[in-house]
C-alpha positions as CSV (number, residue, x, y, z in Angstrom):
1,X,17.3,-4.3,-31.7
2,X,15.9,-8.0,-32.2
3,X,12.2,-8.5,-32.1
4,X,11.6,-9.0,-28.5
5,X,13.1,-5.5,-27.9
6,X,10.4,-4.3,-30.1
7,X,7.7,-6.5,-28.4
8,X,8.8,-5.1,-24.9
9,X,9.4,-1.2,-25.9
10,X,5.4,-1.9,-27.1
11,X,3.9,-3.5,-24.5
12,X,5.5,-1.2,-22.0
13,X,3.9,1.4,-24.0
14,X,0.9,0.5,-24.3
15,X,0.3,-0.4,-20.2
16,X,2.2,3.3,-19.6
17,X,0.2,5.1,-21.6
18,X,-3.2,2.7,-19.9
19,X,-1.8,3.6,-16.7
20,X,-1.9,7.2,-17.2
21,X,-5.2,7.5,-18.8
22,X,-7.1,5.4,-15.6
23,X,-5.3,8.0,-13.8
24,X,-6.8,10.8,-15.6
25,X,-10.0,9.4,-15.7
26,X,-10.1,9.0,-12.0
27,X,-8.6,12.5,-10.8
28,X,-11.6,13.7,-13.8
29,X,-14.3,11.8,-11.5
30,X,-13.3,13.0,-8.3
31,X,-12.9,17.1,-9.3
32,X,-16.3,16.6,-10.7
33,X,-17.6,15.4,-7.2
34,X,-15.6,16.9,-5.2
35,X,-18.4,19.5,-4.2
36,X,-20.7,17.1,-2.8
37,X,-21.0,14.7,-0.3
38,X,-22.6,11.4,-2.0
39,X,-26.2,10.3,-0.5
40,X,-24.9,8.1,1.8
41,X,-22.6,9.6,3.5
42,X,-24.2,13.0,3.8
43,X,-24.8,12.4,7.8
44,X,-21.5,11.3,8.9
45,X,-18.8,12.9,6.5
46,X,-18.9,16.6,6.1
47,X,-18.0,18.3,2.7
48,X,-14.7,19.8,4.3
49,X,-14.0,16.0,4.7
50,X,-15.2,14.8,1.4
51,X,-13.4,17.4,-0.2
52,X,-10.0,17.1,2.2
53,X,-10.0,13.2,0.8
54,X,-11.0,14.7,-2.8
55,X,-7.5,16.7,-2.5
56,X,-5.6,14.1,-0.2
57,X,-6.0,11.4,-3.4
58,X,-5.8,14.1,-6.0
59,X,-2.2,15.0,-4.8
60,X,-1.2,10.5,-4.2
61,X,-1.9,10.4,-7.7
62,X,-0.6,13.5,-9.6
63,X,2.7,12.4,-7.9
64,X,2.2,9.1,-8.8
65,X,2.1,9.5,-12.5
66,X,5.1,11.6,-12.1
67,X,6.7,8.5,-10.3
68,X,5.3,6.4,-13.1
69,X,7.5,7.9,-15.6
70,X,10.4,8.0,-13.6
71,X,10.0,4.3,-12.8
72,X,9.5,4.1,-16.9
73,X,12.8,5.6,-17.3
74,X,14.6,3.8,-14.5
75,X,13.2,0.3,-16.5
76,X,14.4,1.6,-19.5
77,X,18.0,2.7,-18.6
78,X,18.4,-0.7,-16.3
79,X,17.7,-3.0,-19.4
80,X,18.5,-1.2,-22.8
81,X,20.1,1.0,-21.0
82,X,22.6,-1.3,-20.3
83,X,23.2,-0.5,-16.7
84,X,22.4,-4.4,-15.6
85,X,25.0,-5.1,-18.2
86,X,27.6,-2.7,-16.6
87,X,26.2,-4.2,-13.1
88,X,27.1,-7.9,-14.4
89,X,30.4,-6.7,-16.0
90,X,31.6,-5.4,-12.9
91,X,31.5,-8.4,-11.0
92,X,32.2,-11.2,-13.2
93,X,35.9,-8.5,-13.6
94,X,36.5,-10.1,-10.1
95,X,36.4,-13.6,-11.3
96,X,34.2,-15.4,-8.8
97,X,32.7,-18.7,-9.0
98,X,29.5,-18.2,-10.9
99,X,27.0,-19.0,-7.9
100,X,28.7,-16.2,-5.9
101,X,28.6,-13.7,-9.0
102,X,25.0,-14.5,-9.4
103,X,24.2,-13.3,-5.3
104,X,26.8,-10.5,-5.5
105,X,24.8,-9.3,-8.7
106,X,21.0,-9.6,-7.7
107,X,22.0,-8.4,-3.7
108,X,23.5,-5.4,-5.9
109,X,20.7,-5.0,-7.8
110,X,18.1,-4.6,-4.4
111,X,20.1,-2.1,-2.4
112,X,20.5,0.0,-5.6
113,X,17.1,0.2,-6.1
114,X,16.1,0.9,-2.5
115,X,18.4,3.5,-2.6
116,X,16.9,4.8,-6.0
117,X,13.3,4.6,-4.7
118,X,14.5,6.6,-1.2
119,X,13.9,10.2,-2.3
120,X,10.5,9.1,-3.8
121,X,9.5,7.2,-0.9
122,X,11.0,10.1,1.9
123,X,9.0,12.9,-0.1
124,X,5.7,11.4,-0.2
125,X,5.7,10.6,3.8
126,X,7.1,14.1,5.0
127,X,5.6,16.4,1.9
128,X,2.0,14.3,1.1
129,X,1.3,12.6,4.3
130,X,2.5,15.5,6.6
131,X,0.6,18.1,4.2
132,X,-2.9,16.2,5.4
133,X,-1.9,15.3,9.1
134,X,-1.2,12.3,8.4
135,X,2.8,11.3,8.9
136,X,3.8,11.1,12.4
137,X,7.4,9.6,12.0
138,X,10.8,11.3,12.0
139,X,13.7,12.1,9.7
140,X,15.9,9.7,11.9
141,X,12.8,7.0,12.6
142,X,12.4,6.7,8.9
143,X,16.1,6.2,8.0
144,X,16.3,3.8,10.8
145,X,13.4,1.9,9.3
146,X,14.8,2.0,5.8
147,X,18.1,0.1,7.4
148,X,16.4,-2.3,8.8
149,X,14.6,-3.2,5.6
150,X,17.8,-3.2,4.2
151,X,19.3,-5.5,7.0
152,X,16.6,-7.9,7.0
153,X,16.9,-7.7,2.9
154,X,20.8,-9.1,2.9
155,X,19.6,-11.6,6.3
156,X,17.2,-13.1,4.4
157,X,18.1,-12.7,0.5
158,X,21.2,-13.8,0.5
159,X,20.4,-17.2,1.7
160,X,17.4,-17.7,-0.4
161,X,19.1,-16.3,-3.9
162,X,21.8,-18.8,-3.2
163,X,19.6,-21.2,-2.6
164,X,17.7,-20.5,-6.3
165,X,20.7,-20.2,-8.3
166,X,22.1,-23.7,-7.3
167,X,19.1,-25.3,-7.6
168,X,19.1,-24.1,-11.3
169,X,22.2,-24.9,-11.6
170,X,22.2,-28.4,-10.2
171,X,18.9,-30.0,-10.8
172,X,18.3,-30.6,-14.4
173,X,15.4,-29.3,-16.8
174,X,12.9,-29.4,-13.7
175,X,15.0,-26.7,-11.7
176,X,11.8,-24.7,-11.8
177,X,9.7,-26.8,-9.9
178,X,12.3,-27.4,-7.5
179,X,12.8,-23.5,-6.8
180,X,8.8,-23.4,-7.0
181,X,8.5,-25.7,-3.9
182,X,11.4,-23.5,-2.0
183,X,9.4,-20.3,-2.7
184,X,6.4,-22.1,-1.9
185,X,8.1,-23.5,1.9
186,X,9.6,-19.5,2.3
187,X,5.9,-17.9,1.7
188,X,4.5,-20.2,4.4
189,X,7.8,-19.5,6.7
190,X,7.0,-15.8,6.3
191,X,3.6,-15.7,6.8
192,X,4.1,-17.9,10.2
193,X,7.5,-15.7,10.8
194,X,6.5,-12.5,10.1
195,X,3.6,-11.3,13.4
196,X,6.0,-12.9,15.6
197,X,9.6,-12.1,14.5
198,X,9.8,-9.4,12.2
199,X,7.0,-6.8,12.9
200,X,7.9,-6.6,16.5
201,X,10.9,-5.8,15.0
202,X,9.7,-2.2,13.6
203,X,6.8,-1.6,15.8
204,X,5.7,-2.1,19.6
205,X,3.0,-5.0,20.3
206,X,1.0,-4.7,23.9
207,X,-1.6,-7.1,25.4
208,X,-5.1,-5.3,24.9
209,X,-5.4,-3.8,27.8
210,X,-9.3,-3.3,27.9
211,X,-11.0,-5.7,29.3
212,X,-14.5,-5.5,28.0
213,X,-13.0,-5.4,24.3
214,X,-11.0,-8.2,25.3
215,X,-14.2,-9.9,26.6
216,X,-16.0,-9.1,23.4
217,X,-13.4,-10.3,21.1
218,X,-12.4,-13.4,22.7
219,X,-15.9,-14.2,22.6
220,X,-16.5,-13.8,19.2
221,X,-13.5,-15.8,18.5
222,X,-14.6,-19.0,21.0
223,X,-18.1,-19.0,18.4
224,X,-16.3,-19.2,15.6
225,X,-14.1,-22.2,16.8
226,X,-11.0,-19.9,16.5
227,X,-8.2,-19.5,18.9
228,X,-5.2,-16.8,19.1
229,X,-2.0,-16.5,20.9
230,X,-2.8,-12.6,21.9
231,X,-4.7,-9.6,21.5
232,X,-2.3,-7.1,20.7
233,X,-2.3,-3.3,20.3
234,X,0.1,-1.8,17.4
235,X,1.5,1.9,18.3
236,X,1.5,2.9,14.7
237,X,0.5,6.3,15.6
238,X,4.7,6.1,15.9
239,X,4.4,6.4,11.8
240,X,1.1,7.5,10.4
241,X,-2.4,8.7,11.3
242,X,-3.6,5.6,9.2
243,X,-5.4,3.3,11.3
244,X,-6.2,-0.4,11.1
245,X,-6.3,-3.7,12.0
246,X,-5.7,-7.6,10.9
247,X,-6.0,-11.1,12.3
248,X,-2.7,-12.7,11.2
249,X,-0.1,-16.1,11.1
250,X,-0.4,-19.5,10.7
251,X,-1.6,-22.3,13.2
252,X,-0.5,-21.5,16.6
253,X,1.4,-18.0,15.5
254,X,-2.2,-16.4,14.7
255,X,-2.4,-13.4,16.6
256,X,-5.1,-10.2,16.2
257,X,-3.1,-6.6,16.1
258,X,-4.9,-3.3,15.9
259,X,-3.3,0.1,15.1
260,X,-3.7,2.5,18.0
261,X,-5.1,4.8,16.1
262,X,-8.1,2.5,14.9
263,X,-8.8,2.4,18.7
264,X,-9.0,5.6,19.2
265,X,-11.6,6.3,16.8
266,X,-14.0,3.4,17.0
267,X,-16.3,2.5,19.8
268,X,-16.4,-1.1,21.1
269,X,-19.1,-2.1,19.0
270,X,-17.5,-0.5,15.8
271,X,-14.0,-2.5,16.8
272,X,-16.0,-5.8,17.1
273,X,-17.6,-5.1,13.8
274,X,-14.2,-4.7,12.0
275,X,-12.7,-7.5,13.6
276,X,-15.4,-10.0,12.6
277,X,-14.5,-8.8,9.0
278,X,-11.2,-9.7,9.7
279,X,-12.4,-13.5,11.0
280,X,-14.4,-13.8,8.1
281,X,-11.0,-13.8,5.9
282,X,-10.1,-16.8,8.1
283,X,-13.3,-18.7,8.2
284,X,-14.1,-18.6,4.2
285,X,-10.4,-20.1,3.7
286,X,-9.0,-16.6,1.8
287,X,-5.2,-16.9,2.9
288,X,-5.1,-20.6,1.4
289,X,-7.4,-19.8,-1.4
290,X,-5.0,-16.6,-2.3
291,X,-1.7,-18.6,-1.3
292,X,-3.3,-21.3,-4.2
293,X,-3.8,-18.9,-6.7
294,X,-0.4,-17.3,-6.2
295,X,1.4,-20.5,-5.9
296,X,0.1,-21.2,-9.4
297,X,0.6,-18.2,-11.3
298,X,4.0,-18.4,-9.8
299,X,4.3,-22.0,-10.8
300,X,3.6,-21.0,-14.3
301,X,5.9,-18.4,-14.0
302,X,9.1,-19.8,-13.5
303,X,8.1,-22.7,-15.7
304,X,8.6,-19.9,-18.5
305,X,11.8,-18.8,-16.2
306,X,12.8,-22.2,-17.5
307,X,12.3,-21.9,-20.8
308,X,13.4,-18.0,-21.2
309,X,16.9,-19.0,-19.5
310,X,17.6,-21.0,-22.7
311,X,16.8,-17.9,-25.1
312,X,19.7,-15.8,-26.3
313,X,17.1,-13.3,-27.4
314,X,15.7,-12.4,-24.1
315,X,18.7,-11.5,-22.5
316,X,19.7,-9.8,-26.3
317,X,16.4,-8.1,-26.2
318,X,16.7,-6.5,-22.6
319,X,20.6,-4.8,-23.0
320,X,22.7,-8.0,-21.4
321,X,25.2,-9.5,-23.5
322,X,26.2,-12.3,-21.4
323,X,23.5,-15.4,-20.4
324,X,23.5,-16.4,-17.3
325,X,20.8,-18.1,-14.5
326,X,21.2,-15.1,-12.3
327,X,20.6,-12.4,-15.0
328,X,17.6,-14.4,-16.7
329,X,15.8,-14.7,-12.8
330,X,16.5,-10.9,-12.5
331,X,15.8,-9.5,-16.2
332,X,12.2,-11.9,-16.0
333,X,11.9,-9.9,-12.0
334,X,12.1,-6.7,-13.9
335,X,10.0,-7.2,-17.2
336,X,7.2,-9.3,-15.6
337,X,5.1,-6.5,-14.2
338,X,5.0,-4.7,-17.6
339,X,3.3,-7.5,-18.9
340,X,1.4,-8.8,-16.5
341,X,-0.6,-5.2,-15.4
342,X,-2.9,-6.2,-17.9
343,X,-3.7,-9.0,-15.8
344,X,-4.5,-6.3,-12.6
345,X,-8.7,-6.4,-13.3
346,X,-9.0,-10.0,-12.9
347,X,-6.6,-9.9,-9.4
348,X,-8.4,-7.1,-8.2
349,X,-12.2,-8.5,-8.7
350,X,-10.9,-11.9,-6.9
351,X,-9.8,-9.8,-4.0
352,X,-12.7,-7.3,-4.0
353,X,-15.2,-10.4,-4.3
354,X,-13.2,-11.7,-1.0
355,X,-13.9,-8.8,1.0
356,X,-17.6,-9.1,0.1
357,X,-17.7,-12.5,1.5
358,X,-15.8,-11.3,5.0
359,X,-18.4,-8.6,4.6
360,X,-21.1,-10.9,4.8
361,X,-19.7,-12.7,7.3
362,X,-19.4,-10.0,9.5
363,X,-22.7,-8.8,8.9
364,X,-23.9,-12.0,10.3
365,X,-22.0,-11.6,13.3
366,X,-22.0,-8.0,14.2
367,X,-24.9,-5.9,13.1
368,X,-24.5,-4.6,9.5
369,X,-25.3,-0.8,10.1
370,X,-22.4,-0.9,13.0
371,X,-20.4,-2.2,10.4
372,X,-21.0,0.8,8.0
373,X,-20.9,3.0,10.9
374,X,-16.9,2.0,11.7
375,X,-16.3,2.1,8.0
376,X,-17.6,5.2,7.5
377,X,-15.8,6.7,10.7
378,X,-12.6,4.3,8.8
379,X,-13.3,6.3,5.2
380,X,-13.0,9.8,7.2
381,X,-10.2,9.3,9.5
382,X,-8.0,8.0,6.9
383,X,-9.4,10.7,3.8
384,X,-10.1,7.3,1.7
385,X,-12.1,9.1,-1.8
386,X,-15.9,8.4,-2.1
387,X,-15.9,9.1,-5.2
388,X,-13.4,6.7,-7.3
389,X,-13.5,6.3,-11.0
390,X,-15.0,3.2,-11.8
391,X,-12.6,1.6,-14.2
392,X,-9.6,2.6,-12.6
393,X,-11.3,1.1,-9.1
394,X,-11.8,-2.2,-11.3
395,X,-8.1,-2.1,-11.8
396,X,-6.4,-1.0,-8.6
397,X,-8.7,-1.3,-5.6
398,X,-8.1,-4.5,-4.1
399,X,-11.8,-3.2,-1.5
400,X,-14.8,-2.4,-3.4
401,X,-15.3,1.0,-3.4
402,X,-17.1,3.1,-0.8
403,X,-20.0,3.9,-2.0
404,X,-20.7,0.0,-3.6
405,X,-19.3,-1.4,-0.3
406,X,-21.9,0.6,1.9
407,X,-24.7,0.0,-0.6
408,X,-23.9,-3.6,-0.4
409,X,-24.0,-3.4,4.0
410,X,-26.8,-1.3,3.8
411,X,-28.5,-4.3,1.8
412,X,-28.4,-6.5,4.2
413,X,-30.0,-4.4,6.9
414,X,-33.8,-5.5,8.0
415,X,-36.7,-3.3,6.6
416,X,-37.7,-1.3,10.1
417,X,-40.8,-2.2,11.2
């Protein structure tokens, strides 16, 4: 066991045992207000609903710490464990060029761990979503789903790993910014790929079909200088109960999708409301603000990918006795999250300080208490807690919470006269 073993065993530690004690705090704060409806939500939400959400999050999270530890133990056994060793072993027995190895090994690696995170992922949508009304999918709708995933995982990885692992293996010291600018081009590929290849893919997309909400919207779009290739209606009731909605793509891919579901519980007003939160995203420049800050971090990151490769220890330190490109890219893929939750507060206030601004956009272009009135209606229909903890909101809600973010709307209402 070298040092960084000890350094890793520590810090993984220390962010489990964070982890579990936010998630105490805030299953605490909601039994202790589960018997009332807060202030401002008294006339809209009854107390069977405030305490159906109370229950709804109580049971997400008491399954969630249980999935904590068996991701903790999955970490542990891939890395010390020496099951990425055993993994790596296995293939380089065949004898394969190195690049080829290197795919065979991380491709490996993904549909393992799809296959490891299927039970977990299959129990919470027909035991915890179907317990509150929520899951609407089927045993064979789901399992099609998941090999699709996996489909459009080996479609798309393979070409891109391969692309990664020569570039570090043929362009010098400065691979790293050379993979950086790849990732960088696939992001924005994705983001302009992803409304119109992949999700129709998984989910049907009709033309809005109501014309004074098509009015409405395509109104409030010509003010804002903002066009879009359609107005489309999602039928995710096919899945979940969940509803929502987002304005999406890049230049002339941009397209506005609502769930079904959202549809059916908001009036035209209420829709009009959301969506102009969704416009203010696009009009105070979030997608290229957030696609800067991630480029960056990630920058950073693989510039100390291109430093770890070098390190014996590292790989040492994590259970692999052989150095490679591939297994450094994976083994920093794996480990990164354990150190970086620490980072989760300062992500999470950027994003939450975001939605404030769309908020205040929107208020400006719908009327603010219409706005609360579809969030509230949002907050019921989906069983979304009123009553988060305040600390572990500060690290995992990437909204503010309810009762800040209606405080906030109500704010900006004019005194009645």
């Amino acid at each position: 066991m070298n040092e960084f073993t000890i350094v890793f065993l520590m810090v993984l530690a220390l962010g489990t045992s964070l982890q579990f004690w936010l998630a105490r705090r805030h299953m605490a704060h909601i039994r202790s207000h589960q018997q009332t409806v807060p202030q401002a939500f008294t006339e809209k939400i009854t107390l069977a609903d405030h305490q159906k959400a109370a229950t709804y999050t109580l049971a997400k999270n008491r399954f969630g710490q249980q999935m904590l530890l068996v991701e903790v133990l999955i970490l542990l056994l891939w890395t010390l464990g020496g099951l990425l060793n055993l993994l790596d072993q296995t293939w380089r027995s065949l004898a394969w060029p190195e690049l080829w190895t290197g795919v065979a090994v991380l491709i490996s690696f993904g549909l393992l761990s799809t296959l490891i995170d299927l039970p977990a992922h299959f129990y919470s949508t027909f035991r915890i979503e179907a317990q509150f009304g929520f899951n609407r999918t089927t045993p064979r709708l789901f399992f099609i789903d998941t090999f699709k995933s996996l489909f459009l995982m080996l479609l798309i990885g393979i070409p891109l790993i391969t692309i990664v692992l020569w570039l570090i293996a043929h362009t010098g010291p400065l691979w790293w910014l050379n993979v950086w600018i790849v990732w960088l081009g696939f992001s924005l590929v994705m983001i302009w790929a992803y409304p119109t290849l992949i999700a129709p893919w998984f989910n049907q997309f009709k033309p809005l079909e109501n014309d004074e909400l098509k009015q409405r919207i395509e109104t409030l779009l010509h003010r804002n200088g903002l066009t879009s290739q359609g107005i489309f209606v999602m039928d995710g009731s096919k899945r979940s109960g969940h509803g929502n909605a987002y304005f999406t793509g890049l230049g002339n891919s941009k397209r506005i999708v609502f769930f079904d579901t959202l549809l059916e519980g908001l009036n035209t007003d209420e829709i009009e409301a959301v969506l102009a939160h969704e416009i203010g995203h696009f009009k105070r420049k979030h997608l290229p603000k957030r696609l800067l800050g991630v480029a960056s971090l990630s920058l950073v990151g693989l510039a100390l990918l291109g430093w770890l490769i070098q390190q014996d220890w590292f790989y040492h330190g994590l259970g692999v006795t052989t150095a490679s490109n591939y297994m450094a890219l994976l083994l920093f893929m794996l480990v990164l999250p354990v150190f970086t939750f620490f980072l989760q507060p300062l992500l999470a206030w950027f994003s939450r300080r975001h939605e404030f601004e769309a908020d205040d956009f929107a208020a400006q272009q719908a009327s603010p208490l219409t706005l609360i009135q579809a969030l509230v209606k949002l907050y019921k229909d989906n069983a979304s807690t009123l009553t988060p903890d305040p600390l572990y909101s500060a690290f995992y809600d990437s909204h503010p919470p309810a009762p800040v973010r209606i405080a906030y709307l109500s704010s900006k209402l004019k005194p009645s006269t």
